[in-house]
RODO-2510 file (C-alpha; in nm, 4 decimals, decimal comma):
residues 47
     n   res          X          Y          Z
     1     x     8,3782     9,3853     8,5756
     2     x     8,4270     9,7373     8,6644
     3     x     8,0835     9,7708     8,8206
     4     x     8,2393     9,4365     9,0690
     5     x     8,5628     9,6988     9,0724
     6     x     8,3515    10,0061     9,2281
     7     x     8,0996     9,8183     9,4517
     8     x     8,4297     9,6607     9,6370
     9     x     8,5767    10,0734     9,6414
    10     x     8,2352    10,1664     9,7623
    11     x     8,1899     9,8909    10,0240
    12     x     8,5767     9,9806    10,1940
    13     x     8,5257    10,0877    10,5008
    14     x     8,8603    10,2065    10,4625
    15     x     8,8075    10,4143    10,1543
    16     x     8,4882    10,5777    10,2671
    17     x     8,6278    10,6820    10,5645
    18     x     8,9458    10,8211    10,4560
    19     x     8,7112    11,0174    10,1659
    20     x     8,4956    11,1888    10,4149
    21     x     8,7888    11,3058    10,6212
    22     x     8,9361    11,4699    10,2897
    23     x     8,6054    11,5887    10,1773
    24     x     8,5840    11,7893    10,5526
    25     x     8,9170    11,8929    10,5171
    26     x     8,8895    12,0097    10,1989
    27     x     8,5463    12,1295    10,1902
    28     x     8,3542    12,0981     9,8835
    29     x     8,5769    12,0835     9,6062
    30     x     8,2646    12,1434     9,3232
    31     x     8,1991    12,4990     9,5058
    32     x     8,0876    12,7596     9,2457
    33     x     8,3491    12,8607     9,0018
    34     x     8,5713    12,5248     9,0766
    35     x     8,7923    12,4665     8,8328
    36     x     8,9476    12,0845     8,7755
    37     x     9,3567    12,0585     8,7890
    38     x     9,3225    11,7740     8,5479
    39     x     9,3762    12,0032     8,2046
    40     x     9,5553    11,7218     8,0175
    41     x     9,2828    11,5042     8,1027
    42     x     8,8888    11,7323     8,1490
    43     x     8,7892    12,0655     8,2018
    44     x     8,4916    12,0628     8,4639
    45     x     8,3670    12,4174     8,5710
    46     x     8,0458    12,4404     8,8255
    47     x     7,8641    12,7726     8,8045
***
């Protein structure tokens, strides 16, 4: 079921273009030494 979920999220045009807008306005957000705002929830570093 959650595969069915994320091939419908994929497939949105919608979705995939609003990500690559925030991905070029953002830039790369898993740039060396990135460090996730989600403390409560994962700690991901990138070196």
């Amino acid at each position: 079921m959650e595969n069915e979920f994320l091939d419908k999220v994929e497939n949105n045009d919608v979705v995939r273009i609003w990500s690559e807008k925030m991905k070029l306005e953002k830039g790369d957000s898993l740039m060396k030494g990135y460090t996730s705002e989600l403390w409560d929830f994962t700690c991901i570093n990138v070196t």
